[in-house]
C-alpha positions in Angstrom: 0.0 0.0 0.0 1.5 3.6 -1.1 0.5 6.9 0.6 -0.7 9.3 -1.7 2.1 11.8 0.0 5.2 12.3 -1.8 8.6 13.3 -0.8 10.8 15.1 -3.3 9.1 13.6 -6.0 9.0 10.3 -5.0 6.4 8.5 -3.5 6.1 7.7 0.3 6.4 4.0 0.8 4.4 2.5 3.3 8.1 1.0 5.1 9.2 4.7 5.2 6.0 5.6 7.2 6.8 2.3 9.2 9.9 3.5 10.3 8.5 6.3 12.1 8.2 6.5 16.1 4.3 6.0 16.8 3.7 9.6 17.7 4.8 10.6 14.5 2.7 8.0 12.6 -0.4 9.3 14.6 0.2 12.4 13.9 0.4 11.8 10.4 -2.5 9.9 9.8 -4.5 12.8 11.7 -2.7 15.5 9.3 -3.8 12.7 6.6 -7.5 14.4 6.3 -5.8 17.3 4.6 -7.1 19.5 7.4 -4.2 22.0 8.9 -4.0 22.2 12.5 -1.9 24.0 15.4 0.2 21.7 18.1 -2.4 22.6 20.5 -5.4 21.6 18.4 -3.4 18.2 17.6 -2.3 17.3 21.4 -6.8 17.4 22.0 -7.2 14.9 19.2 -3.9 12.3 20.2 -2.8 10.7 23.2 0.7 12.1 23.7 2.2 15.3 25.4 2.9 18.5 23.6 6.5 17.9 23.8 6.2 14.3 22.3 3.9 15.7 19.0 6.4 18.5 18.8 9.6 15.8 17.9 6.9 14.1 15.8 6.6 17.1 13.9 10.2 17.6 13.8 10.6 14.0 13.0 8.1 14.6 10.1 9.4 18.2 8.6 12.9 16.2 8.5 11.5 13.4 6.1 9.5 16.3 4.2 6.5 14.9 4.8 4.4 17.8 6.6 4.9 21.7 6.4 4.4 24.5 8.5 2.5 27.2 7.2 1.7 30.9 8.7 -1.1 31.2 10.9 -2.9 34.6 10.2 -5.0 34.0 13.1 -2.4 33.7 15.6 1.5 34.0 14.1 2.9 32.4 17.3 1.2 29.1 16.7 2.0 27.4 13.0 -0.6 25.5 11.2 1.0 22.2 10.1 -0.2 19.8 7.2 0.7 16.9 4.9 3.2 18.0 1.9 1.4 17.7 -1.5 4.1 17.4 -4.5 
């Protein structure tokens, strides 16, 4: 099975993904509805402390599979979501 996400033009592989800590992976698959969210709105929706979704999200911007956009609504808190090619 193949993630739809790619990675510098090539397609994330599902052993990539495997290979991930589970906070990251659970973090993915809730950035996987294509919705962005804050650190804050993601620790409410998984079981894990901020700190440990905040290495997930480096763990994830360091395989180039999420980015961190500007939040107009608040510039001190990122909105982070999948990386479309």
């Amino acid at each position: 099975m193949k993630h739809e996400v790619r990675n510098n033009m090539q397609p994330v592989t599902e052993s990539k993904i495997e290979q991930l800590p589970s906070s990251a992976k659970a973090v993915f698959s809730l950035l996987g509805d294509g919705k962005p969210r804050t650190l804050n709105e993601m620790v409410g929706s998984v079981s894990f402390s901020p700190r440990t979704i905040r290495n997930a999200l480096n763990r994830l911007k360091e395989c180039g599979l999420i980015v961190a956009k500007f939040n107009f609504r608040d510039a001190r808190k990122p909105l982070y979501q999948l990386k479309i090619a």
